[in-house]
DRENDO-1510 file (C-alpha; in Angstrom, 1 decimal, always signed):
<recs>
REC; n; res; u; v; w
REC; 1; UNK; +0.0; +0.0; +0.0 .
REC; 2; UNK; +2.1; +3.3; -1.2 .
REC; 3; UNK; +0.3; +5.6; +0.9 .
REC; 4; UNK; -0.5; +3.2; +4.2 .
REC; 5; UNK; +0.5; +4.2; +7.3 .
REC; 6; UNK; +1.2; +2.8; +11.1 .
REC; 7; UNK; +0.0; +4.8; +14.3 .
REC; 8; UNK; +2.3; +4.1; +16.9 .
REC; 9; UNK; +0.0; +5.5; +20.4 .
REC; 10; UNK; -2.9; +5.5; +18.1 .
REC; 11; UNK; -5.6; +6.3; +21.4 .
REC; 12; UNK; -3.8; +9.3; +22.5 .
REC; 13; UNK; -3.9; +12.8; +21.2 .
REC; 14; UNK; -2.1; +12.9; +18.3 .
REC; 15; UNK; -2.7; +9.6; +17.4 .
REC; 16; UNK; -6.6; +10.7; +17.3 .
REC; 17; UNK; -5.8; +13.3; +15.5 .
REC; 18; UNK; -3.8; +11.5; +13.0 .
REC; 19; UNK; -6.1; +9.2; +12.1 .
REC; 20; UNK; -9.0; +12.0; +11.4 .
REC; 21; UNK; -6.2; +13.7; +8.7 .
REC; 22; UNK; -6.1; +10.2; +7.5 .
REC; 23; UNK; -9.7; +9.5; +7.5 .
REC; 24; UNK; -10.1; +12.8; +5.7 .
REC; 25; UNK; -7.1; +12.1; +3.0 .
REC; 26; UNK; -8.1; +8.8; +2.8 .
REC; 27; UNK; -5.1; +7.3; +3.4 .
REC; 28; UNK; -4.9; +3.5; +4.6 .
REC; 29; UNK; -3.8; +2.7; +8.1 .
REC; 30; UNK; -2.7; -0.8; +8.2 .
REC; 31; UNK; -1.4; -0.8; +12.1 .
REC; 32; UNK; -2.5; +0.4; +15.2 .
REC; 33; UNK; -0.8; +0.5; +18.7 .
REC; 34; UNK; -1.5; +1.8; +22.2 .
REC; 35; UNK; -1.0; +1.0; +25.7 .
REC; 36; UNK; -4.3; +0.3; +27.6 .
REC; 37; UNK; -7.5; +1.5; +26.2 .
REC; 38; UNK; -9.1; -1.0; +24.9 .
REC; 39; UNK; -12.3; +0.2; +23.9 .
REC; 40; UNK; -10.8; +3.1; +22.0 .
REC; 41; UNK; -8.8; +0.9; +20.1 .
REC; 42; UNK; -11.6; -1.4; +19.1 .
REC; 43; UNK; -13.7; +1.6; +17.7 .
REC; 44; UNK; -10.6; +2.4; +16.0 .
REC; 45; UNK; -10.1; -0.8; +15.0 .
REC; 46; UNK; -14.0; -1.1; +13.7 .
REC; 47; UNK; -13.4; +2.0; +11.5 .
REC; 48; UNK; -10.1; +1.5; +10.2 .
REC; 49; UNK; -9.5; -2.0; +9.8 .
REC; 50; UNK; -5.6; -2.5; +9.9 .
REC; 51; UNK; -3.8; -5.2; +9.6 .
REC; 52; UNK; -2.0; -5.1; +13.0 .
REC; 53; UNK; -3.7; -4.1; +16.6 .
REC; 54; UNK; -0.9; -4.0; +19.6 .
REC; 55; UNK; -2.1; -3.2; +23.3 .
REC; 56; UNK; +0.7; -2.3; +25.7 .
REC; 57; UNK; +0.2; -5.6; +27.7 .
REC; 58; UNK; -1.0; -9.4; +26.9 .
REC; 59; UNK; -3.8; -8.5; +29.2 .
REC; 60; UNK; -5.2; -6.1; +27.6 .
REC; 61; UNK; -4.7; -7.8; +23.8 .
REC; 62; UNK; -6.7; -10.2; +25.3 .
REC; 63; UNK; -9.5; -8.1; +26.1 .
REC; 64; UNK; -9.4; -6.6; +22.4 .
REC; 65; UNK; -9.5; -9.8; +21.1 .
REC; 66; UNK; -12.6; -10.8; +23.2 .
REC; 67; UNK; -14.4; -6.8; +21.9 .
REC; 68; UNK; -13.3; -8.7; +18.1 .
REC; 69; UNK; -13.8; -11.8; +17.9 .
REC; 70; UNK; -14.6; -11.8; +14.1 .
REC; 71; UNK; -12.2; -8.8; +13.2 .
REC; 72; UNK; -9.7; -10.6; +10.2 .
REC; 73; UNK; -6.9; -8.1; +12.3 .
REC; 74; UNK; -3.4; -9.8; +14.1 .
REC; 75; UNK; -3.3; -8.7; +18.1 .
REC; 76; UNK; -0.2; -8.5; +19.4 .
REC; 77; UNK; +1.5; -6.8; +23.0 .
REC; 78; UNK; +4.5; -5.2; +24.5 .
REC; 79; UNK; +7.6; -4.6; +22.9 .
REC; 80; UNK; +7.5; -7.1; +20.2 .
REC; 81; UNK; +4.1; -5.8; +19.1 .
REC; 82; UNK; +5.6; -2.2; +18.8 .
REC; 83; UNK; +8.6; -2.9; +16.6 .
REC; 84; UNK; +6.2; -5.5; +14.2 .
REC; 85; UNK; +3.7; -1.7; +14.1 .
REC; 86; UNK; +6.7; +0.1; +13.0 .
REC; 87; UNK; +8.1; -2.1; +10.4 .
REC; 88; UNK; +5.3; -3.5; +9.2 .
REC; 89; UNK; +6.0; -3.9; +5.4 .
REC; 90; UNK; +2.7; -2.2; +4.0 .
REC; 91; UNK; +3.1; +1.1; +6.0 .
REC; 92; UNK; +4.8; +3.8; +4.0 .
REC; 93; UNK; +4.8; +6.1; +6.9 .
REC; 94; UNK; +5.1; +5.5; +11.0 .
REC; 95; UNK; +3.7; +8.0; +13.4 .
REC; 96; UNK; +5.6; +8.1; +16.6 .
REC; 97; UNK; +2.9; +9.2; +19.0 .
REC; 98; UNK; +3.8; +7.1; +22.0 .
REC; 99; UNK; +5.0; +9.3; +25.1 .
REC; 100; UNK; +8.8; +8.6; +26.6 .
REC; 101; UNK; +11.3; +6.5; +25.8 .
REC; 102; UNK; +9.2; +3.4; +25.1 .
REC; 103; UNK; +9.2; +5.3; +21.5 .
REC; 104; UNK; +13.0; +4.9; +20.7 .
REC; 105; UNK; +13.5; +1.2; +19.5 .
REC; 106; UNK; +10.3; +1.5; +17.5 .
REC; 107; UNK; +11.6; +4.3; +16.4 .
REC; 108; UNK; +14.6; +2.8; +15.0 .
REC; 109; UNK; +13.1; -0.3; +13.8 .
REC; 110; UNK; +10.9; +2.2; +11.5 .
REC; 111; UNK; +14.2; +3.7; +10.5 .
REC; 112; UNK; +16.0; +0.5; +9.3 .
REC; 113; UNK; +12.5; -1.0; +7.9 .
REC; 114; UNK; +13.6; +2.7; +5.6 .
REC; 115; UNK; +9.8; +4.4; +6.7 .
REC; 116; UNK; +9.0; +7.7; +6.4 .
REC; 117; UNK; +9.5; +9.0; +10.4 .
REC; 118; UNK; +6.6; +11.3; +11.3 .
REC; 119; UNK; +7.9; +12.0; +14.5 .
REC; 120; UNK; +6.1; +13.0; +17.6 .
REC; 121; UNK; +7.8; +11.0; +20.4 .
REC; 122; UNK; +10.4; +13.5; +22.0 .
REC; 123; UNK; +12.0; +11.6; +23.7 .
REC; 124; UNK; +13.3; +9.4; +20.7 .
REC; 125; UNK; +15.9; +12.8; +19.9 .
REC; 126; UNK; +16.4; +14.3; +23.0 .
REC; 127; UNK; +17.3; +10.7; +24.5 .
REC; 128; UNK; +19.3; +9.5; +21.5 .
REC; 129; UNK; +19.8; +11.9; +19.2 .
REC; 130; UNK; +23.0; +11.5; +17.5 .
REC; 131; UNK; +22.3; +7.6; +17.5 .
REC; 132; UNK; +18.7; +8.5; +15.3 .
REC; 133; UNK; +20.1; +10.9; +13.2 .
REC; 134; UNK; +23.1; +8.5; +11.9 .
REC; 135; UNK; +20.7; +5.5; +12.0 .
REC; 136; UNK; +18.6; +7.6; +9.5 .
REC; 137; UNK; +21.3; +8.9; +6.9 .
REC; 138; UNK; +22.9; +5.2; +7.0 .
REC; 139; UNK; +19.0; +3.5; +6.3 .
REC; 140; UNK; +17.5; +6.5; +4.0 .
REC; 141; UNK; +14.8; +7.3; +6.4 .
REC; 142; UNK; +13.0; +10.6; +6.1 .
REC; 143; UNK; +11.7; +12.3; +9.6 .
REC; 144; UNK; +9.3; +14.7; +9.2 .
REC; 145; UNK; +8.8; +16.4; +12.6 .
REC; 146; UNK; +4.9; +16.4; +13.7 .
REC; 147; UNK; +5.4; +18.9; +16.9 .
REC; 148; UNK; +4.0; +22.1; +15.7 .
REC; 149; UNK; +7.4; +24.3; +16.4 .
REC; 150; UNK; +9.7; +21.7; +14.5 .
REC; 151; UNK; +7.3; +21.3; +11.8 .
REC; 152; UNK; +7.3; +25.2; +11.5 .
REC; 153; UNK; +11.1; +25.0; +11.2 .
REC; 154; UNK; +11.0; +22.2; +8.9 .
REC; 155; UNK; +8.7; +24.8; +6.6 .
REC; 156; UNK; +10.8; +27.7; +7.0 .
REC; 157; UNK; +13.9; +25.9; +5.9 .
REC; 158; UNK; +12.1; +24.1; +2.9 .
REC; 159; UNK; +14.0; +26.3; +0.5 .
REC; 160; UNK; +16.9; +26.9; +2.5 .
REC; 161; UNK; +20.1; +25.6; +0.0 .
REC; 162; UNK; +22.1; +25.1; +2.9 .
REC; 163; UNK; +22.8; +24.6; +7.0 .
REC; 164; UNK; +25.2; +28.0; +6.6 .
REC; 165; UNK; +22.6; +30.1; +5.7 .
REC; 166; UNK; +21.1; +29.8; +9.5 .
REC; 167; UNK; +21.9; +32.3; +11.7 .
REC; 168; UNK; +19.6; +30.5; +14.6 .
REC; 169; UNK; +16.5; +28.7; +14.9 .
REC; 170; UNK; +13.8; +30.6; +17.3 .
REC; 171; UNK; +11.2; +28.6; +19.1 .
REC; 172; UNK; +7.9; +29.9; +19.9 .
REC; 173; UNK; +6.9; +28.9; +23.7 .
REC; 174; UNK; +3.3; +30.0; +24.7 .
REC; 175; UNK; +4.8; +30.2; +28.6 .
REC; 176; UNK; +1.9; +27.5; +30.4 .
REC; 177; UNK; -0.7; +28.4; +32.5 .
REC; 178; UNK; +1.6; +30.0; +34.6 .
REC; 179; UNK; +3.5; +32.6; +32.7 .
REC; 180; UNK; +4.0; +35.8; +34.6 .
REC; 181; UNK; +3.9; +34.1; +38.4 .
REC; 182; UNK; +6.6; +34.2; +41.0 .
REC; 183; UNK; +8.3; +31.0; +42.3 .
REC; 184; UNK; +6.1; +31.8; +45.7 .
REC; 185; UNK; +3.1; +31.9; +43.6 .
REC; 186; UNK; +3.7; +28.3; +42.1 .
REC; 187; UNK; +5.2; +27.0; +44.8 .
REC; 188; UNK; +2.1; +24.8; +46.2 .
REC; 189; UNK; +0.2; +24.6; +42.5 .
REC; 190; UNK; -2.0; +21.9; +41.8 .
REC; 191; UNK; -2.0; +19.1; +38.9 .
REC; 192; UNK; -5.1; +20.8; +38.1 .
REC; 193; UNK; -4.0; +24.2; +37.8 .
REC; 194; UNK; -1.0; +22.7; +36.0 .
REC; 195; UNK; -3.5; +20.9; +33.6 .
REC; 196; UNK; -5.2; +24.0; +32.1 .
REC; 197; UNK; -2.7; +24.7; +29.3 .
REC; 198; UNK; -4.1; +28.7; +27.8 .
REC; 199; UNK; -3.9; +27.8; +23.8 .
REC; 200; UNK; -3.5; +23.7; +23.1 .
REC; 201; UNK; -5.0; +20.5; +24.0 .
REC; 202; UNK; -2.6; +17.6; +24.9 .
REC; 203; UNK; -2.0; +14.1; +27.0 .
REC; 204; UNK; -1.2; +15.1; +30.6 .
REC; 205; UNK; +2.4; +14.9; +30.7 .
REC; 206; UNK; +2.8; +17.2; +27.6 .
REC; 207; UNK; +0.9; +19.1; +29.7 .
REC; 208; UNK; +2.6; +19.2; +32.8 .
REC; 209; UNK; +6.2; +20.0; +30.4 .
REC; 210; UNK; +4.2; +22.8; +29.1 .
REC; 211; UNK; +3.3; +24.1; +32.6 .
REC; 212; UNK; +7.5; +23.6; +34.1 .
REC; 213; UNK; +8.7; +24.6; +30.6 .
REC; 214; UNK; +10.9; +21.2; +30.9 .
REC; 215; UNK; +8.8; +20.7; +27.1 .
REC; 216; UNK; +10.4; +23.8; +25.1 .
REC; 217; UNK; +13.7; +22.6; +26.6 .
REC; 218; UNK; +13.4; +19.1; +25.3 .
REC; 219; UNK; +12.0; +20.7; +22.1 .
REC; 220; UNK; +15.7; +22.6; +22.6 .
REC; 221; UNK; +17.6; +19.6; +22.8 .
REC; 222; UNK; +15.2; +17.7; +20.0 .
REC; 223; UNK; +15.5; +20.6; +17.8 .
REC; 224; UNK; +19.5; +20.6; +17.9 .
REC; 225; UNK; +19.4; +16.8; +16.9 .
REC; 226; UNK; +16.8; +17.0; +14.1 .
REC; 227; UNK; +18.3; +20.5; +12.8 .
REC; 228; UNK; +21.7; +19.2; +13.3 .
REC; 229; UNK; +23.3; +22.8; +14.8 .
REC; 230; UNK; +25.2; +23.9; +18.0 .
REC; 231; UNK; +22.9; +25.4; +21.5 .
REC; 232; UNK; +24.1; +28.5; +20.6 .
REC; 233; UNK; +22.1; +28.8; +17.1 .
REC; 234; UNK; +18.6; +27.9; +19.0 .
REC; 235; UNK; +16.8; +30.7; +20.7 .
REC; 236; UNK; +13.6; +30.2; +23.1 .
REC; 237; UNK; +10.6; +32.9; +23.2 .
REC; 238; UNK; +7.6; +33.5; +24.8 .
REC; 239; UNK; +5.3; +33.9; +22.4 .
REC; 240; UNK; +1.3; +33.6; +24.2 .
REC; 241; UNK; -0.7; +33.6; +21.4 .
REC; 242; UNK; +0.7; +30.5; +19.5 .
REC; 243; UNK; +0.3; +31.8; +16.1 .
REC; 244; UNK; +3.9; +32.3; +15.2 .
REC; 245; UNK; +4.7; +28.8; +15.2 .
REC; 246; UNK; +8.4; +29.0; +15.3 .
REC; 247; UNK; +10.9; +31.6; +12.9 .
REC; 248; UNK; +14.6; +30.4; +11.2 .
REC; 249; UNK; +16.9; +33.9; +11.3 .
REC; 250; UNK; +19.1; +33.4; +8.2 .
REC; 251; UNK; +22.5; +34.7; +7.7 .
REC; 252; UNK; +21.3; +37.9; +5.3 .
REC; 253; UNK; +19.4; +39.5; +8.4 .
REC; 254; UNK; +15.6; +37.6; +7.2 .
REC; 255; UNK; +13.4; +36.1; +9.1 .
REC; 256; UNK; +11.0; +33.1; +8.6 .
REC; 257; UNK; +8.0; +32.3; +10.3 .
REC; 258; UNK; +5.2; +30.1; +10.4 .
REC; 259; UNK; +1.9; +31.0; +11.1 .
REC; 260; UNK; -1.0; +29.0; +11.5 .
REC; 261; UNK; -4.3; +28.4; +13.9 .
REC; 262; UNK; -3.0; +26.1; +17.0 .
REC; 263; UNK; -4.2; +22.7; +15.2 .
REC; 264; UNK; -2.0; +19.8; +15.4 .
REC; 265; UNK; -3.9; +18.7; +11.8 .
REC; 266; UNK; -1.6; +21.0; +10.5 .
REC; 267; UNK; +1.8; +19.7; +11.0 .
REC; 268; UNK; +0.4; +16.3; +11.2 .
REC; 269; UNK; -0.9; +16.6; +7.6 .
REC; 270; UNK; +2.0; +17.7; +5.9 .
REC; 271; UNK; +4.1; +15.4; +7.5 .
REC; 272; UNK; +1.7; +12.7; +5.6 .
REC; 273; UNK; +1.7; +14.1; +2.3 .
REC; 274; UNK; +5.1; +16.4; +1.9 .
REC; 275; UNK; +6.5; +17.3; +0.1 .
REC; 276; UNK; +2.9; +18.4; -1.0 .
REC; 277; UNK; +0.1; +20.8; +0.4 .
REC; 278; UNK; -3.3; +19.6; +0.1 .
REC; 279; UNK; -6.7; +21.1; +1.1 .
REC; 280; UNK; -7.2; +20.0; +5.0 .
REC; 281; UNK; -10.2; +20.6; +7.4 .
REC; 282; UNK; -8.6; +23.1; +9.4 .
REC; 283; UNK; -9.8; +27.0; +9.8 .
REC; 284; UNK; -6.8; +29.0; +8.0 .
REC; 285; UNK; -5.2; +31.6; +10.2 .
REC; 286; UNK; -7.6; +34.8; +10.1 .
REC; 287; UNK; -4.8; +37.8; +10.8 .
REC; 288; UNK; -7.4; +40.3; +11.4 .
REC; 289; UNK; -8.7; +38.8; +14.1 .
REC; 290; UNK; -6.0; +36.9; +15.7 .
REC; 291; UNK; -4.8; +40.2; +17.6 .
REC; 292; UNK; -1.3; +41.6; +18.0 .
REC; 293; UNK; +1.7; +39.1; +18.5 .
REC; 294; UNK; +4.0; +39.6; +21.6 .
REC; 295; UNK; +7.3; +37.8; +22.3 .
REC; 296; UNK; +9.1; +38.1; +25.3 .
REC; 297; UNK; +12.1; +36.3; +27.3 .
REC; 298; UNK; +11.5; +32.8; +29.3 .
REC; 299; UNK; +12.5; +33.5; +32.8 .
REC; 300; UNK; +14.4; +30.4; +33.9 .
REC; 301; UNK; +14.5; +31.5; +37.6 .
REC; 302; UNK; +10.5; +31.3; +37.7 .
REC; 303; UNK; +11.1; +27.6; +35.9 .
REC; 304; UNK; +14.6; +26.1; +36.1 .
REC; 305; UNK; +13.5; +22.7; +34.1 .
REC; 306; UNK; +14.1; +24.9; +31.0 .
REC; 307; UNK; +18.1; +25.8; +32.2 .
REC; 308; UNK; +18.5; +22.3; +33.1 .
REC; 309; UNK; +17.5; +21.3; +29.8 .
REC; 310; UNK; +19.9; +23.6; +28.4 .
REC; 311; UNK; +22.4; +22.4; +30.2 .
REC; 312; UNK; +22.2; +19.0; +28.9 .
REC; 313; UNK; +22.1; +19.7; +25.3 .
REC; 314; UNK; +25.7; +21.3; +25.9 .
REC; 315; UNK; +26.6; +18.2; +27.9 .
REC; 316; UNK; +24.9; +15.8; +25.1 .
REC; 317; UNK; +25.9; +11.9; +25.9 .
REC; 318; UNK; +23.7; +10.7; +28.1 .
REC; 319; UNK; +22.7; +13.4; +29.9 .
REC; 320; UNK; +19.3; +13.8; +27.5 .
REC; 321; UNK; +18.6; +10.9; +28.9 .
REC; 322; UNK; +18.7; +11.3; +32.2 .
REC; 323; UNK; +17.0; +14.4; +32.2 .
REC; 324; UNK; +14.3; +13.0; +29.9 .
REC; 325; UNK; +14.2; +10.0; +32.1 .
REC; 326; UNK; +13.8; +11.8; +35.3 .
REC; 327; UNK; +11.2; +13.9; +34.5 .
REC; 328; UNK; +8.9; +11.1; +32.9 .
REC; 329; UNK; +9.1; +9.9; +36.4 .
REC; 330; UNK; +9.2; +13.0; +37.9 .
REC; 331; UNK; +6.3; +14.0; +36.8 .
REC; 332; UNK; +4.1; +10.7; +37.0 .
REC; 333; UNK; +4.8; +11.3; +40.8 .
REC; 334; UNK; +2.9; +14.9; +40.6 .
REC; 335; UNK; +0.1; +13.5; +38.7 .
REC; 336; UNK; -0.6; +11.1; +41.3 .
REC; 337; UNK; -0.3; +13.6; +44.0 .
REC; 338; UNK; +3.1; +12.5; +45.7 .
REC; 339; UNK; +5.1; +15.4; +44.9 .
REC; 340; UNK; +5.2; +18.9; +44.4 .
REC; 341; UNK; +5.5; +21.6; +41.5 .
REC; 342; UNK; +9.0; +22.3; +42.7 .
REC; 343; UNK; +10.2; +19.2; +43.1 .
REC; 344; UNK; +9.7; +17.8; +39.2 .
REC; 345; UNK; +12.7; +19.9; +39.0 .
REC; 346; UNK; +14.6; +19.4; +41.9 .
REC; 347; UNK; +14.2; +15.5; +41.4 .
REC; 348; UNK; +15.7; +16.3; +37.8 .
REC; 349; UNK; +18.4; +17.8; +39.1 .
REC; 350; UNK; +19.3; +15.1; +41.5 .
REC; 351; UNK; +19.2; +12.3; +38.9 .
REC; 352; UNK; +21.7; +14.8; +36.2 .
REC; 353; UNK; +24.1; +15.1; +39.6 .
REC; 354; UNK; +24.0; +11.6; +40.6 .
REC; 355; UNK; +23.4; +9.1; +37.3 .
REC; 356; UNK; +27.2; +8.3; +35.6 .
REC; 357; UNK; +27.7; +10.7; +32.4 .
REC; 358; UNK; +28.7; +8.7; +29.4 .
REC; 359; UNK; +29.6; +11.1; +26.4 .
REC; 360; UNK; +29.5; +8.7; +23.7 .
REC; 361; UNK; +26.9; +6.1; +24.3 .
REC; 362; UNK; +25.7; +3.1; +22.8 .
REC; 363; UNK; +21.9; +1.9; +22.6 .
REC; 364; UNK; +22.2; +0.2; +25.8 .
REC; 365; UNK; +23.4; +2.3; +27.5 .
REC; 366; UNK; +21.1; +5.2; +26.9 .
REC; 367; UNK; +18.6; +3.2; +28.5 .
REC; 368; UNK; +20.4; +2.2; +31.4 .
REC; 369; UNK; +21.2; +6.1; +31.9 .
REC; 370; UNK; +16.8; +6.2; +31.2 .
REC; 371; UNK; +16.3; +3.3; +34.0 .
REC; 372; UNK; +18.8; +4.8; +36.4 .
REC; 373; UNK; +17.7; +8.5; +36.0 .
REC; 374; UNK; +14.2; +6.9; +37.3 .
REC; 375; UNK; +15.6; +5.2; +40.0 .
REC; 376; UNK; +17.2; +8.2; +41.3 .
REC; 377; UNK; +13.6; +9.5; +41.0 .
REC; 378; UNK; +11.7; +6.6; +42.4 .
REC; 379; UNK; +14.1; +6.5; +45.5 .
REC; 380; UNK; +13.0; +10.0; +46.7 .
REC; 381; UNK; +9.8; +11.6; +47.9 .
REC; 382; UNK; +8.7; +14.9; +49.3 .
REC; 383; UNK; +10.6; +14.4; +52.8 .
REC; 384; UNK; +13.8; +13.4; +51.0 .
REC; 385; UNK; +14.2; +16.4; +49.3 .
REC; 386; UNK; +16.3; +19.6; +50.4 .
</recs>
């Protein structure tokens, strides 16, 4: 099928979303993964009929096979389940939609299967980054970023001849729910008040990077890997309106930008049918009445997850993966209630100071810098921290 394509987190946000573009383009999807929803994936299942089902678990396959019994579709679980979804043979395209580092290894099984990437899993660049990027040039893979600021880039630099033509990148940050507070103001803030992100709507750990602006920095690091160019060429701004999507500088003094409605349709879209445009369901950007655009400076005192991102993008090695590790944990504990606002970052930092720095790792042992940055997280609660 030239045009098929896998959804890897197909029950999540994106993954929703990627499969209405697809439904609207009508363009095959011939696998299907997620972790535990089970009656989400049979409706998608019903609907789109793919080859390949995977649940996160062989419990919950089971219960999907038992909601289709008479559904000609393979069930599989787990890992093996993910890397059959991302190399299946028909798919032409894999969208990464999974969250954390359960996305890399698909990831790379996509690569050397020679997909087209439509990446949306983070974690797979900020976490592995060189490794992806060498892994792609050496198998012939094409990654189209889906995340609305790296798919702005991506636009901006579609007729750019060259890398030295790039002054810096800019990314646009809309600042959270919480731009403009003091650290005393945040200091005891809910999940819930952490939750109510001003522009988009996302999974709730996106949205709790959003709110600690741990999310632009691992866009920071992701967008260093995918653009291939030094910290020092990448520039963070507020930007609360999230219309100016994200702006390239070039060399001659011009600036870029993409401008668009806050839809992830958008970028999903094109990274499905570049390098083509075609008509899509979304309301085009109306400047008259989208109001005057600000941009302003991130203030990294108010929200240190963003420094210590920067500071492991000039580290590289393994320390993207400890900080990505971390804060996956990190911030599962202030979902549930077990830890403060404060202390996603504070448990970050401990894991970057603690876990061994390796500056030229292998596979493995990226993800034992991932499983030990969650230890250091899983060992500490409120009372243990200072």
């Amino acid at each position: 099928m030239k045009n098929a394509i896998s959804v890897l987190g197909s029950t999540g946000s994106i993954g929703r979303q990627t499969l209405d573009v697809a439904k609207h383009l009508s363009i095959p999807v011939v696998a299907l993964t997620a972790g535990s929803n089970v009656e989400r994936m049979a409706q998608q299942c019903r609907e789109f009929q793919p080859l390949l089902a995977v649940m996160g678990t062989e419990e919950a396959a089971k219960a999907l096979r038992l909601v289709l019994p008479n559904q000609k579709i393979q069930i599989m679980s787990g890992k093996d389940g993910l890397l059959a979804a991302a190399s299946i043979e028909e798919a032409a395209t894999v969208i990464t939609a999974v969250v954390g580092m359960v996305g890399l290894e698909p990831t790379l099984a996509a690569i050397r299967a020679g997909k087209r990437i439509g990446l949306a899993n983070k974690e797979t660049l900020v976490c592995a980054g060189q490794l992806v990027m060498e892994e792609a040039d050496r198998y012939g893979a094409e990654i189209i970023p889906v995340d609305s600021e790296h798919s702005a880039i991506f636009q901006c630099l579609m007729g750019c001849q060259s890398r030295s033509e790039v002054k810096k990148l800019i990314l646009t940050c809309s600042g959270g729910p919480f731009f403009g507070k003091s650290r005393e103001e945040l200091r005891n803030v809910t999940k819930d008040d952490a939750l109510k992100h001003p522009n988009w709507k996302m999974g709730a750990k996106i949205t709790i990077d959003c709110a600690t602006l741990m999310n632009k920095g691992l866009e920071f690091i992701e967008a260093m890997r995918l653009y291939r160019l030094p910290p020092e060429k990448i520039q963070i701004v507020i930007h609360r309106q999230s219309v100016v999507h994200s702006l390239v500088e070039f060399v001659d003094g011009a600036v870029m930008a993409q401008l668009g409605t806050p839809d992830m349709r958008l970028p999903i879209q094109l990274a499905l049918t570049y390098p083509n445009r075609l008509e899509s369901p979304v309301e085009a950007l109306d400047l008259l009445g989208c109001g005057a655009l600000t941009f302003q400076q991130p203030d990294e005192e108010t929200f240190p997850c963003l420094k210590l991102a920067r500071d492991a993008a000039r580290l590289g090695g393994t320390a993207g993966a400890v900080l990505s590790g971390a804060n996956e944990a990190a911030v599962s504990f202030y979902l549930q209630n077990i830890i403060g606002f404060y202390d996603i970052y504070e448990l970050v930092r401990l894991a970057m100071e603690q876990v061994p720095y390796v500056e030229k790792p292998t596979l493995e042992e990226i993800l034992e810098a991932d499983r030990l940055a969650r230890a250091v997280v899983a060992d500490y609660r409120r009372g243990d921290l200072t």
